[in-house]
C-alpha positions in Angstrom: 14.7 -3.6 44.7 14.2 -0.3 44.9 10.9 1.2 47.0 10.1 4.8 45.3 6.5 6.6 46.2 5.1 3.4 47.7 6.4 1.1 45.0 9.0 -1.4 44.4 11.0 -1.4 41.4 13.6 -3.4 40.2 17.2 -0.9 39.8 18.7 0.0 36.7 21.5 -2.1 35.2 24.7 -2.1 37.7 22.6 -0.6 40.4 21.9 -1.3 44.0 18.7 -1.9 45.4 18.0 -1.6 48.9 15.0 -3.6 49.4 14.7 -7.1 49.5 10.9 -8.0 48.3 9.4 -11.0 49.7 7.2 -12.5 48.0 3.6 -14.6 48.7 3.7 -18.4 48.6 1.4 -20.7 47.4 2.7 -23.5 49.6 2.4 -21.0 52.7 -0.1 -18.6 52.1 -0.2 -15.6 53.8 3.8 -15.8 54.4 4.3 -11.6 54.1 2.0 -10.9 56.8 3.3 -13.3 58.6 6.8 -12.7 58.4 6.4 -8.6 59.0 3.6 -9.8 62.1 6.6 -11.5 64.0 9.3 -9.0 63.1 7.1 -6.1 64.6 6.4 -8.3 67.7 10.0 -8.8 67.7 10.8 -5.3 67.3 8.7 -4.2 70.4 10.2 -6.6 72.5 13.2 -4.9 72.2 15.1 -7.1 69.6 17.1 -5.2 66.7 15.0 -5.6 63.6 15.3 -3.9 59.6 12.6 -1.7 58.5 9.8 -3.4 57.0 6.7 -2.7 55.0 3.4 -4.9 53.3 2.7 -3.7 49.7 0.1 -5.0 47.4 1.8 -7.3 44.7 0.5 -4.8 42.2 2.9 -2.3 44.0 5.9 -4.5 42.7 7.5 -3.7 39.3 6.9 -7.0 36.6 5.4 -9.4 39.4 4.2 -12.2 37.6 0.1 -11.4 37.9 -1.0 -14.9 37.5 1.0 -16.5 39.8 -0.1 -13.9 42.1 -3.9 -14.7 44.1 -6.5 -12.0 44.5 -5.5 -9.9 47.4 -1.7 -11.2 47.5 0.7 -8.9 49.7 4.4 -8.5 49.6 6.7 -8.1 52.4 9.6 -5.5 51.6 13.0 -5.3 54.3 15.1 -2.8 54.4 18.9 -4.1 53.7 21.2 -3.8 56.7 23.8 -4.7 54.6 24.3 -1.5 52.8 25.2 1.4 53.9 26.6 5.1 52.8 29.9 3.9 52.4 29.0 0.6 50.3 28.3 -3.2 51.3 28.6 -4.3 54.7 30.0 -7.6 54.9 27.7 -10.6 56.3 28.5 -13.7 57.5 25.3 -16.2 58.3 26.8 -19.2 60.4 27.1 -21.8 57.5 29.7 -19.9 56.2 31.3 -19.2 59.3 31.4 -23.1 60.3 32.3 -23.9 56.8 28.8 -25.9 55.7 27.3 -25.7 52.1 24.0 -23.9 51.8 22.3 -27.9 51.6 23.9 -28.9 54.9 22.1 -25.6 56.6 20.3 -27.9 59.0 23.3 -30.3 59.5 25.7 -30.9 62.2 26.0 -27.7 64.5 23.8 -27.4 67.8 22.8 -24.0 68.9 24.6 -25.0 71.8 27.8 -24.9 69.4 26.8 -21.5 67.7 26.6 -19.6 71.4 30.2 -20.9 72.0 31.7 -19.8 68.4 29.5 -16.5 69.2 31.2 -16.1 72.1 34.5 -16.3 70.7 34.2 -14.1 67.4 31.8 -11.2 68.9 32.5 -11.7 73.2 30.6 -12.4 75.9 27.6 -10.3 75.4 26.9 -12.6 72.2 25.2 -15.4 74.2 23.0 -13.3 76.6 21.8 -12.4 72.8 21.5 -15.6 71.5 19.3 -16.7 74.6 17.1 -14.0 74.0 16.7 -15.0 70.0 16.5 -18.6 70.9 13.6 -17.7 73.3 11.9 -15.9 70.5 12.3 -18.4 67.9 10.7 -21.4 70.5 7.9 -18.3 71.3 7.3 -17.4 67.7 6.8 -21.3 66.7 10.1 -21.0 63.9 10.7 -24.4 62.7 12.9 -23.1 60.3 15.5 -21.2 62.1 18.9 -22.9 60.7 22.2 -21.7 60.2 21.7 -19.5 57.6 19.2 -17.4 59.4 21.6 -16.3 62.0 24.2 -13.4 60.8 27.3 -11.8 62.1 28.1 -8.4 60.4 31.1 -6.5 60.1 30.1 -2.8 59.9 34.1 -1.5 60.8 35.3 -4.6 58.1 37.2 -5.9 61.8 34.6 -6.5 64.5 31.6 -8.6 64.7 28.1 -8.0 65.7 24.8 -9.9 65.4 22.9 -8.9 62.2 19.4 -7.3 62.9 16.9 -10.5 63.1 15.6 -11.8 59.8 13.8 -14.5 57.9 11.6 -14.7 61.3 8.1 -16.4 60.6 5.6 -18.6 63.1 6.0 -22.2 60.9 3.5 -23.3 62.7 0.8 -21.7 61.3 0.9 -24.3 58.9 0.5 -28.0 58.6 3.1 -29.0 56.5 6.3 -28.0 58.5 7.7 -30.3 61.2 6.7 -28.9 64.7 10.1 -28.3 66.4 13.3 -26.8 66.0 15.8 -26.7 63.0 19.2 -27.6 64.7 18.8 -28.8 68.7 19.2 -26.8 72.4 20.1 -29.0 75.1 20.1 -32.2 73.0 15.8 -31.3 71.9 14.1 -30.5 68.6 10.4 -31.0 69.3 8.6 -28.2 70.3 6.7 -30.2 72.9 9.8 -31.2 74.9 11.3 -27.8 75.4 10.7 -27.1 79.2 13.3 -25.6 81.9 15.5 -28.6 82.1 16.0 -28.1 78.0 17.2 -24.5 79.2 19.8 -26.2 81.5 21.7 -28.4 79.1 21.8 -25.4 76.9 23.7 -23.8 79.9 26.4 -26.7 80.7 26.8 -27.6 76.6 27.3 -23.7 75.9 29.5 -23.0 79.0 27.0 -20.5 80.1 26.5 -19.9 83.8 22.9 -21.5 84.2 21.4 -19.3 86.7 21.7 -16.6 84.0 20.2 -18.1 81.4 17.6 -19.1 83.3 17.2 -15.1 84.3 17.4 -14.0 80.8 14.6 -16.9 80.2 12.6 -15.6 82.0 12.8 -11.5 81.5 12.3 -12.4 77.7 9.3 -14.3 78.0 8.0 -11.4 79.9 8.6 -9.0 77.3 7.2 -11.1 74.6 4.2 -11.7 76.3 3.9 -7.7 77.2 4.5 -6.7 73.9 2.1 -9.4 72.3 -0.5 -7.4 74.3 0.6 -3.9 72.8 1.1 -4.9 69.4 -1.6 -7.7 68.2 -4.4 -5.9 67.2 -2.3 -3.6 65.0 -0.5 -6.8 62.8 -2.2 -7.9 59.6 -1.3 -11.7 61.5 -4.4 -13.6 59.6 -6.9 -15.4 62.6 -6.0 -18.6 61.5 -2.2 -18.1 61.8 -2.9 -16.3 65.6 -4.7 -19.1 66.7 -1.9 -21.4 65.8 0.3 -19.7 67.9 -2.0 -19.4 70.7 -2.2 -23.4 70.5 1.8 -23.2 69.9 2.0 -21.3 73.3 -0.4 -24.5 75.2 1.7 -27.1 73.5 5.1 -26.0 74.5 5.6 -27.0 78.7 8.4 -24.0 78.8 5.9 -21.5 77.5 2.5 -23.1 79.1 4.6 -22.2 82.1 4.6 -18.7 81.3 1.2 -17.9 80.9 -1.4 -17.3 78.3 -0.7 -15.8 75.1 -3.2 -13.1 74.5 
């Protein structure tokens, strides 16, 4: 869509919007704020995130008013895949190992996505992936699969990792499993991830254990740092922090860590 003056309207015929508009659920209420809560707790940990926004759904141009429920918000992300010149070509890792959108959650390890990473971007690509992986396990995302990890081609030659999206604390509900969408070190469930899970990782991925064990550790620093700094500001509902604090007391790698608060 297009975001004009505070609101969000759809392009004329053959344009290009540059705003993808998010919206409410009725499965998973509350998903805008959120979605935008973890991206800015992302984003001041250092990760690279798109610019984001909450509107009302009145804001949004032809939103369907009765599927909408009193109060309902929208979440609005700025495309990375546009740019002055045109479209930026994206790849999200189904496409790069060949799998249908349906098979999203089939057959690759994230294990196996830090070695292709490695070999289409270089060697800074897994200290990277650690760091995401560590956020997604922190943030309680059951639903990181393959098509919410990106490689973009800003030069049409050379990879990069996209800017992080689709990044939202599944736990805050019932209904999704509680563990992982594709498996690190041979684990799904959110309540086996410890150290040891870490070390697997390391040997499957051909990483060099002692640093992933130091880039472990540095980025559970920062997220519990910038957890502090950022909390109070995020329209996060209680209900939905809570979660994650019980999330945090669940998982052995991040009981280890300390508190989240």
């Amino acid at each position: 869509m297009l975001r004009e003056a505070e609101k969000l309207a759809l392009p004329a015929k053959d344009g290009d919007g540059h705003w993808i508009v998010k919206l409410d659920s009725p499965t998973f209420p509350h998903l805008p704020e959120n979605e935008i809560s973890m991206l800015e707790w992302a984003r001041a940990a250092g990760f690279d995130v798109p610019e984001c926004h909450l509107h009302d759904a009145e804001d949004v141009q032809g939103y369907p008013r009765h599927f909408a429920r009193p109060g309902a918000r929208v979440l609005a992300i700025r495309r990375y895949d546009r740019s002055a010149q045109g479209r930026v070509h994206q790849e999200d890792f189904a496409q790069a190992v060949g799998l249908p959108p349906t098979r999203k959650y089939d057959q690759v390890t994230y294990d196996a996505m830090a070695i292709l990473a490695r070999r289409v971007i270089g060697e800074e690509a897994v200290d990277e992936i650690v760091r995401r992986l560590v956020f997604t396990i922190a943030s309680g995302n059951g639903d990181a699969h393959l098509k919410n990890w990106s490689l973009i081609y800003p030069d049409r030659i050379r990879a990069r990792w996209s800017p992080l999206y689709d990044q939202v604390a599944t736990v805050a509900w019932e209904t999704p499993e509680r563990a992982l969408s594709l498996k690190l070190g041979g684990v799904k469930e959110f309540s086996r991830i410890d150290g040891s899970v870490w070390e697997r990782f390391a040997e499957k991925a051909q990483v060099d254990r002692r640093r992933v064990l130091d880039l472990l550790a540095e980025t559970l620093d920062r997220l519990r740092v910038a957890w502090r700094e950022v909390f109070s500001g995020l329209p996060l509902p209680e209900a939905h922090a809570e979660a994650l604090r019980a999330h945090w007391k669940r998982v052995p790698l991040l009981r280890a860590s300390g508190a989240l608060d």
